[in-house]
DRENTILUM-5128 format. One record per residue: residue number from 1; residue in one letter; x, y, z of N, C-alpha, C in turn. Coordinates in steps of 0.05 Angstrom, whole numbers, plus 5000, padded with zeros to 4 digits. Each point is the difference from the previous one (the first is absolute). Example, Ala and Ser with C-alpha at 12.3 -4.5 7.8 and 13.67 -1.06 7.14 Angstrom:
<rs>
k, r, n.east, n.north, n.up, ca.east, ca.north, ca.up, c.east, c.north, c.up
1, a, 5264, 4886, 5156, 4982, 5024, 5000, 5018, 5024, 5000
2, s, 4993, 5021, 4986, 5016, 5024, 5001, 4985, 5022, 5014
</rs>
This chain:
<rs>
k, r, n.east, n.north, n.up, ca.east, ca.north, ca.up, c.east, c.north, c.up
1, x, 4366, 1278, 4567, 4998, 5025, 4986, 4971, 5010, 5001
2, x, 4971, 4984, 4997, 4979, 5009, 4996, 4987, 4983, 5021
3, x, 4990, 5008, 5018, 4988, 4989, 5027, 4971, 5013, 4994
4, x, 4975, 4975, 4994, 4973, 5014, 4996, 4984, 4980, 5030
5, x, 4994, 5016, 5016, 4984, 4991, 5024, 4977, 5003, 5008
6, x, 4982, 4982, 5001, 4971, 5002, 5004, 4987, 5014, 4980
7, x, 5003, 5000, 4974, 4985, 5028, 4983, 4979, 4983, 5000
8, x, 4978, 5019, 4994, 4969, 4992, 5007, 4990, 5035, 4975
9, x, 4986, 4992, 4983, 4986, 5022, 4980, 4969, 4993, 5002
10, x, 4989, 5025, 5008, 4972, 4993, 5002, 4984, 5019, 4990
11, x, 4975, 4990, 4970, 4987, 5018, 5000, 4977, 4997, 5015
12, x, 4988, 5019, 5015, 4973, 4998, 5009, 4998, 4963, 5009
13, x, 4985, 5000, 4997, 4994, 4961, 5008, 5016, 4984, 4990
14, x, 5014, 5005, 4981, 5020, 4977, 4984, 5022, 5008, 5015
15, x, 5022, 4979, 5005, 5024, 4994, 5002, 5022, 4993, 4976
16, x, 5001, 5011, 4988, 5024, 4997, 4977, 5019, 4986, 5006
17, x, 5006, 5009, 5022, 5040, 4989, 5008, 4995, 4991, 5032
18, x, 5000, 4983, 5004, 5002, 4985, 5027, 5013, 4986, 5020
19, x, 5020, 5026, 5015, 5013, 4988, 5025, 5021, 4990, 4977
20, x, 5019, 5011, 4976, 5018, 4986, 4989, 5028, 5004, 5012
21, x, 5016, 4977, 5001, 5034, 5013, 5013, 5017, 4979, 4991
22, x, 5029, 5020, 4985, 5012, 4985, 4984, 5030, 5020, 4997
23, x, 5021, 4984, 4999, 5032, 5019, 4995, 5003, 4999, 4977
24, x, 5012, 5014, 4985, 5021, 4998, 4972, 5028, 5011, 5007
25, x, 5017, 4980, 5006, 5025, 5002, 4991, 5016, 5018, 4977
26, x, 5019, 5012, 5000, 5005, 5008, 4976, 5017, 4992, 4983
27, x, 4990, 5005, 4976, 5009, 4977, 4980, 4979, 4976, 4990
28, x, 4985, 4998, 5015, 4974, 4978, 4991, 4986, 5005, 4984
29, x, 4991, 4989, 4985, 4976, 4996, 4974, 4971, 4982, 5011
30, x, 4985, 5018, 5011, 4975, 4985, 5002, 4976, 5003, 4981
31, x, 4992, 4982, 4999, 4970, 5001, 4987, 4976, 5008, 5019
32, x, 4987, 5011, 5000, 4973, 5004, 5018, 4969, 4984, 4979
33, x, 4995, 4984, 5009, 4970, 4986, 4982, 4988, 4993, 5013
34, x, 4974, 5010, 4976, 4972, 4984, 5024, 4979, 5017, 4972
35, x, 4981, 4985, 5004, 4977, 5009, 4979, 4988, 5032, 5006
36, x, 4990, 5016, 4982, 4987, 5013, 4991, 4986, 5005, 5033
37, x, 5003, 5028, 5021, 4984, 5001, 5022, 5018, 4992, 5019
38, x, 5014, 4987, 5000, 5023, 4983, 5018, 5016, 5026, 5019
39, x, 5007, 5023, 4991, 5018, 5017, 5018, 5024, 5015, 4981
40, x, 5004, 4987, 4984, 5033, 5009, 4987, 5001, 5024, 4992
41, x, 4979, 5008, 4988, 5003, 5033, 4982, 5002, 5019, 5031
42, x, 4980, 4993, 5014, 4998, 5015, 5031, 5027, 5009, 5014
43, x, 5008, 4971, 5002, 5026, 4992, 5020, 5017, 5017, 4985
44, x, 5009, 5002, 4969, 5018, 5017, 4990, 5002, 5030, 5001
45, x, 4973, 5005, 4999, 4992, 5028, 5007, 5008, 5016, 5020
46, x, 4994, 4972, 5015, 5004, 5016, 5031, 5038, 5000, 5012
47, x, 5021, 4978, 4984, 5016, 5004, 5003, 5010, 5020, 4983
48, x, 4991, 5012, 4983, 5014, 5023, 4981, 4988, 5022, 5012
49, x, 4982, 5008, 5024, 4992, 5016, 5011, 4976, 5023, 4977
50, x, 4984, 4977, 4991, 4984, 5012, 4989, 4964, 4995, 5003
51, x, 5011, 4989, 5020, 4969, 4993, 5011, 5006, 4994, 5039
52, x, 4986, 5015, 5021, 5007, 4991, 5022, 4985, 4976, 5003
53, x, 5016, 4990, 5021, 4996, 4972, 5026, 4982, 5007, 5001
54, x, 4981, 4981, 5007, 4973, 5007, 5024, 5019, 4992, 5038
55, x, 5015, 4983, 4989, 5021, 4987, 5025, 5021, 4981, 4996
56, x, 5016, 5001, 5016, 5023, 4987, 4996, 5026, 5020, 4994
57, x, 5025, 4997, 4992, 5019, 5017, 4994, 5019, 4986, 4980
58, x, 5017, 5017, 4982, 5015, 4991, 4983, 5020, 5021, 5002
59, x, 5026, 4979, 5004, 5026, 5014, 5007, 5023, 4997, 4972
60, x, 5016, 5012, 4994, 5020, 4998, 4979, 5030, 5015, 5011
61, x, 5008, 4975, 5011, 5028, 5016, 5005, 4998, 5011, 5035
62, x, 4971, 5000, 5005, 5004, 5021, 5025, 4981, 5027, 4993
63, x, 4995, 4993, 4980, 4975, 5025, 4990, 4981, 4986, 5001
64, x, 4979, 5020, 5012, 4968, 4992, 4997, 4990, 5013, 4978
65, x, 4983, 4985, 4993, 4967, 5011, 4980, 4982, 5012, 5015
66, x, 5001, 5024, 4985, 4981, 5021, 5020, 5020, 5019, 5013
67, x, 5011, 4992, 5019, 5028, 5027, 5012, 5022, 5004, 4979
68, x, 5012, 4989, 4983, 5016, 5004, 4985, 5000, 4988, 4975
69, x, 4972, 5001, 4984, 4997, 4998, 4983, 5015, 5009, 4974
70, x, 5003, 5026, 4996, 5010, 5014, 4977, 5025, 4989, 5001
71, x, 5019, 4996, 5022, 5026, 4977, 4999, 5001, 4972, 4990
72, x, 4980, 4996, 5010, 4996, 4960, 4986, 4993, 5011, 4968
73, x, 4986, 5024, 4997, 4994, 4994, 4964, 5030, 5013, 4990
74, x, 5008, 5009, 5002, 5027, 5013, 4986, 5007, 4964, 4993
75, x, 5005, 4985, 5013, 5019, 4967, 4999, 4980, 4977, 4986
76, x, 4979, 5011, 4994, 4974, 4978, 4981, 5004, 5007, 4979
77, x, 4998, 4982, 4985, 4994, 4997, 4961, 4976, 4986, 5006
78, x, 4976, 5018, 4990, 4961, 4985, 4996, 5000, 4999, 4979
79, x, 4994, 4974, 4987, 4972, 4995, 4975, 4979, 4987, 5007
80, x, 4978, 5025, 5000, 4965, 4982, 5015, 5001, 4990, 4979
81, x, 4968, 4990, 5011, 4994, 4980, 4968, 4996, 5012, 4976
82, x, 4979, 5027, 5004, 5004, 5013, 4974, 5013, 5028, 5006
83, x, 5028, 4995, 4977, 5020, 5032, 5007, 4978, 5024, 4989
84, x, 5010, 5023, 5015, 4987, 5027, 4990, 5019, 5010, 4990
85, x, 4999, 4999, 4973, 5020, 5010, 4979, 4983, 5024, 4983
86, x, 5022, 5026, 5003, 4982, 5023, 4975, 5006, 4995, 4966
87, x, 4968, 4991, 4994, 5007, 4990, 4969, 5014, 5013, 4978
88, x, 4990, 5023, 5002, 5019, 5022, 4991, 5027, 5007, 4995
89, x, 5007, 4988, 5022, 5032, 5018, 5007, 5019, 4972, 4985
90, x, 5018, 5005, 4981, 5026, 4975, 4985, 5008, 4983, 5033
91, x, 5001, 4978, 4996, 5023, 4983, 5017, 5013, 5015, 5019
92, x, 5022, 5010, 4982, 5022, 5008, 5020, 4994, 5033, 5016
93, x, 4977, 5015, 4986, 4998, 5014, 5016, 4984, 4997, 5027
94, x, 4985, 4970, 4995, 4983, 5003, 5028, 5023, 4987, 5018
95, x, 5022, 4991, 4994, 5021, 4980, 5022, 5012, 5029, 5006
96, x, 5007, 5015, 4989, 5015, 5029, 5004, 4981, 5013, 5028
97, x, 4975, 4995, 4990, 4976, 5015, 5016, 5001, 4983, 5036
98, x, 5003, 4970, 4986, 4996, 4984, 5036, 5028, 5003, 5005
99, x, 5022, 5009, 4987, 5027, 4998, 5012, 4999, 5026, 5021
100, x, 4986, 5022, 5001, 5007, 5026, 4999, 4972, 4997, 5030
101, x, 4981, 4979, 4992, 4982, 5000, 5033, 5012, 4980, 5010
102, x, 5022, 4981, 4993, 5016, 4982, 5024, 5029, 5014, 5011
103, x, 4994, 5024, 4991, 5026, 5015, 5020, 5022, 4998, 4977
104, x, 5003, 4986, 4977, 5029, 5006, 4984, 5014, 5014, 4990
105, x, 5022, 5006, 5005, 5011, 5025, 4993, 4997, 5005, 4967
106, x, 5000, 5030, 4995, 5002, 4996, 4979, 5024, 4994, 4982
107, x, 5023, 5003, 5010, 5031, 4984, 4988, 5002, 4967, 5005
108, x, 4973, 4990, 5015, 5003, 4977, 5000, 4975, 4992, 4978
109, x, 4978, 5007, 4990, 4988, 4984, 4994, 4999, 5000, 4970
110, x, 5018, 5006, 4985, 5007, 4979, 4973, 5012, 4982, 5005
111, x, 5011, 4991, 5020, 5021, 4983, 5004, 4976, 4972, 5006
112, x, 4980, 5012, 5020, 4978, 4985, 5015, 4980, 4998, 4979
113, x, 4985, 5008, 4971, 4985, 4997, 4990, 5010, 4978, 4983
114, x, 5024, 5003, 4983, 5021, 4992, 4986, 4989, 4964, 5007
115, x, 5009, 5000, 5017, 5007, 4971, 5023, 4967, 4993, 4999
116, x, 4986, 5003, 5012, 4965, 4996, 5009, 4994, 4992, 4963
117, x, 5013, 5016, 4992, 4989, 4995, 4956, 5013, 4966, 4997
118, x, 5031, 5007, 5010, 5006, 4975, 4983, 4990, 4978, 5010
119, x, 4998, 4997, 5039, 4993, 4975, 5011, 4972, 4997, 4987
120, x, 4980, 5006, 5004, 4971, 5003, 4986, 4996, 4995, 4965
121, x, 5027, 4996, 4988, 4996, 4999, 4975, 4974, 5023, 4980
122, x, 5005, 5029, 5012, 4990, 5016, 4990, 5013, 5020, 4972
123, x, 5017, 4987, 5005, 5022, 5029, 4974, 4990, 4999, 4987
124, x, 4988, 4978, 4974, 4985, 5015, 4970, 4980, 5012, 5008
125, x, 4987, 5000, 5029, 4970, 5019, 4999, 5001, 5022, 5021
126, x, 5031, 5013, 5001, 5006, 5023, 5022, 4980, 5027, 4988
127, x, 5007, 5005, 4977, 4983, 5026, 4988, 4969, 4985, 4993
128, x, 4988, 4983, 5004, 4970, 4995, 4992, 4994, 5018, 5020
129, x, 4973, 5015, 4996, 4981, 5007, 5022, 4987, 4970, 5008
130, x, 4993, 4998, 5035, 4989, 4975, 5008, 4978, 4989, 4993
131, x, 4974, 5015, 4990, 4979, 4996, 4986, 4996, 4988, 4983
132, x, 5030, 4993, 4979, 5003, 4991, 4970, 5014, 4969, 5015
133, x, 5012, 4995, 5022, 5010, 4975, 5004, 4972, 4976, 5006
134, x, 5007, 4975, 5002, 4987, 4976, 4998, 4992, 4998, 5042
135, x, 4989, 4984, 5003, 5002, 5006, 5037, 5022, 4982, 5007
136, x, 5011, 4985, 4987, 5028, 4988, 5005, 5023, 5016, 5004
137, x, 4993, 5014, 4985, 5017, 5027, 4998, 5000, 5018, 5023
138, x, 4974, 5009, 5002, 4995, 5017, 5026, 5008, 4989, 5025
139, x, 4991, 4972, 5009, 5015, 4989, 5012, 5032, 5003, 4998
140, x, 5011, 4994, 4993, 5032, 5000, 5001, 5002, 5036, 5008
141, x, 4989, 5021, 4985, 5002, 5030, 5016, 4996, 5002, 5024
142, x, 4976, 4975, 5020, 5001, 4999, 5035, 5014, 4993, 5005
143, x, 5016, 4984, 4984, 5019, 4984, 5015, 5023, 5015, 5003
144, x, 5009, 5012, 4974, 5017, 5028, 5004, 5008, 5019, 5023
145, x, 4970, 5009, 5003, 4995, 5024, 5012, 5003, 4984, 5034
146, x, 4994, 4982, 5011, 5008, 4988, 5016, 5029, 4992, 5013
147, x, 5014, 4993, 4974, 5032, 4995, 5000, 5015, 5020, 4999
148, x, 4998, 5023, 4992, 5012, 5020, 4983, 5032, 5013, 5026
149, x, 4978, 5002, 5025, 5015, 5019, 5015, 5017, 4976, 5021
150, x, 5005, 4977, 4990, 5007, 4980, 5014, 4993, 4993, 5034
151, x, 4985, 4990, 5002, 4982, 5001, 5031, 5009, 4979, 5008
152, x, 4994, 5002, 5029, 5011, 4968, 5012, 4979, 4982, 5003
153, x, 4974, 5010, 4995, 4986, 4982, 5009, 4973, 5006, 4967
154, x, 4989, 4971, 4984, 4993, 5002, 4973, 4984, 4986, 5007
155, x, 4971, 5015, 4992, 4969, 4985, 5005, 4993, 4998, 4980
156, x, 4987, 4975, 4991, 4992, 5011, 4969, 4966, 4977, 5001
157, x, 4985, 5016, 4996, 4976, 4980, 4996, 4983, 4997, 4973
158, x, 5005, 4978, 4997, 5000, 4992, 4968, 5011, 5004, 4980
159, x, 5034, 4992, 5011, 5013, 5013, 4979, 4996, 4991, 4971
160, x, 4996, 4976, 4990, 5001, 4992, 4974, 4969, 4994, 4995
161, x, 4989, 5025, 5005, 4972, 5006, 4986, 5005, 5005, 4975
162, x, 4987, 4987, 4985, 4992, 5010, 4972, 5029, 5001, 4981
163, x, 5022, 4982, 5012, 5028, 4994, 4990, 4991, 4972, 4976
164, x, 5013, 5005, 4980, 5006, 4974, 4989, 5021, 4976, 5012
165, x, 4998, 4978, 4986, 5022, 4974, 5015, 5028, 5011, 5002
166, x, 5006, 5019, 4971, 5032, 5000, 4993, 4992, 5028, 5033
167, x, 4984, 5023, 4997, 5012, 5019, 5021, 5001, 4987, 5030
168, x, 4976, 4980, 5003, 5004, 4979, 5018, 5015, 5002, 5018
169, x, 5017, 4983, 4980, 5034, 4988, 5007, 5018, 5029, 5012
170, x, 4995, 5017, 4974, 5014, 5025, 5002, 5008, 5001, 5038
171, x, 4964, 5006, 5006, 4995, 5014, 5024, 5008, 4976, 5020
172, x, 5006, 4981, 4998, 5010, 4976, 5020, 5030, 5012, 5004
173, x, 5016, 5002, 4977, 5032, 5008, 5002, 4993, 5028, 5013
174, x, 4992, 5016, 5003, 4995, 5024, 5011, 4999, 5002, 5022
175, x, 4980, 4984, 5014, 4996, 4996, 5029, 5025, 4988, 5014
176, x, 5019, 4978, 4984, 5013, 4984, 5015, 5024, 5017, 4998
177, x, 5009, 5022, 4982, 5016, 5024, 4997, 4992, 5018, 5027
178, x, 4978, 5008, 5002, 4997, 5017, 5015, 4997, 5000, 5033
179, x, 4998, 4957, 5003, 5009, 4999, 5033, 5023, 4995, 5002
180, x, 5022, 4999, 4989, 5014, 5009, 5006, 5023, 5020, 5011
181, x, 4981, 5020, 5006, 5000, 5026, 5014, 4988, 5008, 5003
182, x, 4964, 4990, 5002, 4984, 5007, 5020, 4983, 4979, 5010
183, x, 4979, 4999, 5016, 4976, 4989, 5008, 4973, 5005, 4976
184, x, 5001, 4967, 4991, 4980, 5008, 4994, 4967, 4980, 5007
185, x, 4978, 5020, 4996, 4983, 4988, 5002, 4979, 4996, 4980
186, x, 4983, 4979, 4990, 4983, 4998, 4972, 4980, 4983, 5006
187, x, 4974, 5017, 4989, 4971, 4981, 5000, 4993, 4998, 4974
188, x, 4995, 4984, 5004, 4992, 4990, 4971, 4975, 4967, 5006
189, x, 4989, 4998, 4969, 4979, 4991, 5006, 5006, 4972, 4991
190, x, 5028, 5005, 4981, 5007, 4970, 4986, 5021, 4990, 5018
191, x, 5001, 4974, 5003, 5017, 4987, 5014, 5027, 4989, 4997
192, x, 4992, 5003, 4969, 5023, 4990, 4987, 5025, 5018, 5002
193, x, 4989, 5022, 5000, 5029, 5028, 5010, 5007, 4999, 5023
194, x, 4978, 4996, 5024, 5018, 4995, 5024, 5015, 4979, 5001
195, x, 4995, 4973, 4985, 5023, 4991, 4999, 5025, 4992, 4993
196, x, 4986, 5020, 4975, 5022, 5010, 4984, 5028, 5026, 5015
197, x, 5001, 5007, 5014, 5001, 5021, 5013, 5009, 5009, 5034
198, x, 4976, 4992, 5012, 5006, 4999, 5028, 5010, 4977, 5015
199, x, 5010, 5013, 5027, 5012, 4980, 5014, 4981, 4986, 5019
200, x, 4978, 5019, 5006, 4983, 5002, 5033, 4973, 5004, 4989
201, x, 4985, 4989, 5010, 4977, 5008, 4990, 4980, 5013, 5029
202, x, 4979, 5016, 4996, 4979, 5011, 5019, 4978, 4995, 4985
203, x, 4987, 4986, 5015, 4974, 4991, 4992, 4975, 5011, 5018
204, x, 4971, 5012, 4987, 4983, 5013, 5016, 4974, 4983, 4994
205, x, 4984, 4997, 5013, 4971, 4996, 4998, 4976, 5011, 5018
206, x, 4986, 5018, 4995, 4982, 5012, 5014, 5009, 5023, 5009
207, x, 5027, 5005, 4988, 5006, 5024, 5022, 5026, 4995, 5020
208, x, 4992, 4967, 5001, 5028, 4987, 5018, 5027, 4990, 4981
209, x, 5019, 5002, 5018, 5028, 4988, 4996, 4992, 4973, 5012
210, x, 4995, 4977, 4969, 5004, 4976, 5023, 5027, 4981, 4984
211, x, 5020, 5007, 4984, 5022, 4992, 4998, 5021, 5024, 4994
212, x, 5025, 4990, 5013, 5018, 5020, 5003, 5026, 4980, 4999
213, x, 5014, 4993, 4975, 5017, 4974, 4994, 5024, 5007, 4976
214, x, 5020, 4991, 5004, 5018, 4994, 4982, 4981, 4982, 4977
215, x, 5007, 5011, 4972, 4988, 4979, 4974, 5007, 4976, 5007
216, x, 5033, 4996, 4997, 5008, 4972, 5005, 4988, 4987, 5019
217, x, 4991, 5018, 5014, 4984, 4975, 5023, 4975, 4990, 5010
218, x, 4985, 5021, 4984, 4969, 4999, 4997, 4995, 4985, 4987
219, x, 5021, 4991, 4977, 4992, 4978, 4971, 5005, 4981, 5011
220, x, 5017, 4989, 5027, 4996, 4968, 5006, 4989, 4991, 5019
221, x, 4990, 4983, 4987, 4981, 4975, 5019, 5007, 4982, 5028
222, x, 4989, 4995, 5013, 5015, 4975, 5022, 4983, 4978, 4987
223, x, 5003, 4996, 4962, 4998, 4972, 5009, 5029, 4991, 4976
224, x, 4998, 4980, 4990, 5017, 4979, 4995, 4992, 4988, 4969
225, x, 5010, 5011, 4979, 4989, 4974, 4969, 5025, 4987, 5006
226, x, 4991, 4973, 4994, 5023, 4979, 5000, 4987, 4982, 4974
227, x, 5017, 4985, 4981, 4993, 4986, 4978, 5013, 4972, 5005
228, x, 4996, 4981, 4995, 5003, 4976, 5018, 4993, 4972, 4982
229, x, 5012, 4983, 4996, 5004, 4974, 4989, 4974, 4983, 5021
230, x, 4987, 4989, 4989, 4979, 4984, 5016, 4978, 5015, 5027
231, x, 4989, 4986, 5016, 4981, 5008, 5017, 5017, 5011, 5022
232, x, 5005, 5033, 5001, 5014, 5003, 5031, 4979, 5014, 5022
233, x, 4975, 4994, 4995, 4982, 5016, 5024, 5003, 4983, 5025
234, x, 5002, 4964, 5002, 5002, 4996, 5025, 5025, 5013, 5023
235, x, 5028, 5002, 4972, 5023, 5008, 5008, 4988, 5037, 5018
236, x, 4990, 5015, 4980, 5005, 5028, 5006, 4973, 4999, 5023
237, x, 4983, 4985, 4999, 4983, 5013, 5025, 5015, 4985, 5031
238, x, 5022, 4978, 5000, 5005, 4995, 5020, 5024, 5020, 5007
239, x, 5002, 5024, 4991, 5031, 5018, 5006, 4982, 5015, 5021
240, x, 5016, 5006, 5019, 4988, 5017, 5023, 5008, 5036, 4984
241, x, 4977, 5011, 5006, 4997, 5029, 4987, 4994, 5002, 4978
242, x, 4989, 4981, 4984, 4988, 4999, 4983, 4966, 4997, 4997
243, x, 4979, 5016, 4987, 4990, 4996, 5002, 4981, 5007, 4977
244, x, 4970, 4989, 4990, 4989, 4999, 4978, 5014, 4996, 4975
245, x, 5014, 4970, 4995, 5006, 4998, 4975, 4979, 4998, 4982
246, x, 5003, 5005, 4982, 4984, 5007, 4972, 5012, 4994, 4978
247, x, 4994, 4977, 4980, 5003, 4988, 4977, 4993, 5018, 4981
248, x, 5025, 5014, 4983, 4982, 5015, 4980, 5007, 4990, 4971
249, x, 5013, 4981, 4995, 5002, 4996, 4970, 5012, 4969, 4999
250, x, 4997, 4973, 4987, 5006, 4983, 5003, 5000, 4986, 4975
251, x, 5027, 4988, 4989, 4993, 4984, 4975, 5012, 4979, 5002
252, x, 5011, 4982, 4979, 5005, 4967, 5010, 5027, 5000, 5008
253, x, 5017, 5017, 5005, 5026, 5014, 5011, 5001, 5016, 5013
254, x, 4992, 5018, 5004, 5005, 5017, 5027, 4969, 5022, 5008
255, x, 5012, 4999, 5024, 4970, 5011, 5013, 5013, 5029, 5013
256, x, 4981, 5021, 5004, 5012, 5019, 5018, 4974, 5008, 5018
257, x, 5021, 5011, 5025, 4974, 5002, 5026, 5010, 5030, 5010
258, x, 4976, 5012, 5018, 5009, 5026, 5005, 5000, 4989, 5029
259, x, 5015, 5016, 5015, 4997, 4984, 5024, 5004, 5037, 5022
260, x, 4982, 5003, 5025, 4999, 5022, 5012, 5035, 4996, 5025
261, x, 5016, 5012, 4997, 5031, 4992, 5015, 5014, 5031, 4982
262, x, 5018, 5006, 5033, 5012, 5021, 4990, 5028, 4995, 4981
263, x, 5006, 5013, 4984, 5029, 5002, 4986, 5022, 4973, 5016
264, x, 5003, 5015, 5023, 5023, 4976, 5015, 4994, 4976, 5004
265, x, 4975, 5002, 4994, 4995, 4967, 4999, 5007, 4975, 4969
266, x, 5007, 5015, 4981, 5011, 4990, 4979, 5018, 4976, 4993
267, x, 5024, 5007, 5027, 5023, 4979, 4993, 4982, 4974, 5018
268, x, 4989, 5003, 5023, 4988, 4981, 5016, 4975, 4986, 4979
269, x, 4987, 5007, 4982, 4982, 4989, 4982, 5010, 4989, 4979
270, x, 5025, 5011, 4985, 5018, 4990, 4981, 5018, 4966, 5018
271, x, 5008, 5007, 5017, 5012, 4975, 5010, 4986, 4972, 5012
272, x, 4971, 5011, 5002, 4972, 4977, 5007, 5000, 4989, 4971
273, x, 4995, 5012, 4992, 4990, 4990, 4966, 5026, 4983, 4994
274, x, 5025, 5015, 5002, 5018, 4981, 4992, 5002, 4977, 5013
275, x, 5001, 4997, 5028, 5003, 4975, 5012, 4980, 4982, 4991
276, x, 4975, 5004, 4993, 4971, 4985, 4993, 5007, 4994, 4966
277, x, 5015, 5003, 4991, 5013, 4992, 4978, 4981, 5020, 4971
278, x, 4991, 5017, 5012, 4989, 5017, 4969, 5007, 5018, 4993
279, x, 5012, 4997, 4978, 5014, 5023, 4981, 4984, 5023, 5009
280, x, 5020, 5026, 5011, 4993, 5019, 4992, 5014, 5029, 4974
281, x, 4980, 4999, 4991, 4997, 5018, 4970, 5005, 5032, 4996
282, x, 4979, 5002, 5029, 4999, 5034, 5013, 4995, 5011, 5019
283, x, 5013, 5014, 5020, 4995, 5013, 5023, 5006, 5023, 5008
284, x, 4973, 5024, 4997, 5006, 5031, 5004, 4971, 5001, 5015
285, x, 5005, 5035, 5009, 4990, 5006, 5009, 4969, 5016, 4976
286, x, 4983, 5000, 5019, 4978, 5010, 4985, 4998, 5029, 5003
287, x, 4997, 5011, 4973, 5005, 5034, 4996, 4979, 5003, 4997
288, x, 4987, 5028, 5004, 4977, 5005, 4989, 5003, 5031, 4985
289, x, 4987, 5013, 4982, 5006, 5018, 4977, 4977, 5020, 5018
290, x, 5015, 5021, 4997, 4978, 5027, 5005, 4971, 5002, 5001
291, x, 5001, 4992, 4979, 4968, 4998, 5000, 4989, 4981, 5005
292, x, 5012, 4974, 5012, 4984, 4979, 5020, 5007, 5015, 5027
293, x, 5010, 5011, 5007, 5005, 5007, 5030, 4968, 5026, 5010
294, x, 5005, 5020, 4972, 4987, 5031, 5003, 4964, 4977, 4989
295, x, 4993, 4981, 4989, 4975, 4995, 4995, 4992, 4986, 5037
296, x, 5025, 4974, 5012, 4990, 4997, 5015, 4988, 5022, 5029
297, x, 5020, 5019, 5000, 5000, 5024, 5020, 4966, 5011, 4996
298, x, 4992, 5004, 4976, 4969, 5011, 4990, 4972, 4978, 5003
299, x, 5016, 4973, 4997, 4969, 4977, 5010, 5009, 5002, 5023
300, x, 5019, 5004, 5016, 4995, 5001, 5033, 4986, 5023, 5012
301, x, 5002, 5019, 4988, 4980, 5023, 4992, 4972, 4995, 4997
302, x, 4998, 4985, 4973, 4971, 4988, 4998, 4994, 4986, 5015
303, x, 5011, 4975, 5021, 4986, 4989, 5026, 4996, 5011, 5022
304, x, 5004, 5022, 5008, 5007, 5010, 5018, 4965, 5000, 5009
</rs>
């Protein structure tokens, strides 16, 4: 559905966005992360056709950015990081206002404000002017004004800025409501939402795409915890494909070792140990959590 190829954003001497290329499927939930300077606010920009390429191309459907722009935005729902909302104007008249610049009819858009209020949990503050709401608040009106005209394709960067835990959550059931009939995509700075959330993650540093992964599969390891009845290092370092066992915890009953061996090597390590007569206790694979994966991606950064 969203084919972005070679994009490259350049101001003057800096490179913002560098040589990036990546598909979205539709129907997917990605995360885009990477620190502060990294590319994301750029990269979004430039797919909502609000900032040009310096190079590269981005296709949707068969539409380009740049030749058929005003077509790709009719099918986007945007929340940058900070919405431009008129303080002034109640709630529901500024969703009336973005319904009426996203093309909605006007016999359609009570039907479309209506909907954008209840998903957003806005109804007790439809008549507030926006100025008198909290920025939790104002947030949930980008988020609105994004959703309202039902798009196929929902960018949202930063969505649960300045959200409390309970709207949090709110905005978690929201997103997972809303790929369900469309694509969506979300940067965000906390990790804990992407994995709360997404399926795929895009990861940037410097400007570069240097991971482009299913969650489920970025979080595991090729190595091996196994928990084990007596001494099994002579056992596990004589297994062919195994390599760097590592003792990490040991008491007068059981010891556990990390050992570097892919997933399939499990039942072949479980059945050594058994023949060598030592209880085994536990044998999985080693996961790793978001934010061991996104810190190591940044000291590889720092050695560079």
């Amino acid at each position: 559905m969203i084919e972005v190829s070679h994009l490259t954003r350049r101001y003057g001497e800096l490179t913002a966005v560098d040589d990036v290329s990546f598909v979205i499927g539709r129907g997917e939930v990605v995360g885009l992360l990477g620190h502060n300077g990294a590319g994301k606010t750029t990269i979004m920009k430039m797919m909502t056709g609000f900032l040009e390429p310096s190079g590269g191309t981005i296709r949707v459907d068969g539409l380009e950015i740049g030749r058929d722009t005003p077509a790709i935005q009719t099918r986007l729902g945007y929340l940058p990081e900070n919405c431009p909302v008129w303080p002034d104007m109640t709630v529901i008249d500024y969703l009336d206002y973005q319904a009426a610049l996203h093309g909605v009819s006007k016999e359609r858009r009570p039907r479309a404000i209506a909907q954008a209020i209840r998903r957003t949990a806005l109804s007790e503050k439809a008549t507030r002017p926006i100025h008198t709401l909290s920025r939790g608040y104002r947030q949930r009106v980008g988020v609105a004004q994004a959703i309202l005209h039902e798009p196929d394709i929902i960018i949202l960067d930063e969505p649960t800025n300045g959200l409390d835990p309970t709207q949090i959550r709110h905005m978690r059931d929201l997103v997972r409501e809303l790929a369900t009939k469309a694509t969506v995509i979300v940067s965000t700075h906390i990790l804990q939402e992407v994995q709360a959330i997404c399926e795929r993650v895009l990861i940037l540093r410097a400007g570069r795409l240097v991971i482009d992964s299913r969650l489920e599969n970025l979080q595991l390891s090729h190595a091996l915890l196994v928990t084990v009845e007596g001494d099994a290092r002579p056992v596990l370092e004589s297994l062919q494909g195994v390599a760097n066992v590592t003792e990490l915890t040991a008491d007068e009953s059981r010891r556990q070792y990390r050992l570097e061996a892919p997933p399939t090597a499990a039942p072949r390590v479980a059945a050594a140990l058994t023949q060598a007569g030592l209880g085994v206790h536990e044998l999985k694979t080693e996961r790793h959590d978001l934010e061991t994966v996104f810190a190591r991606v940044n000291e590889e950064d720092g050695h560079a």
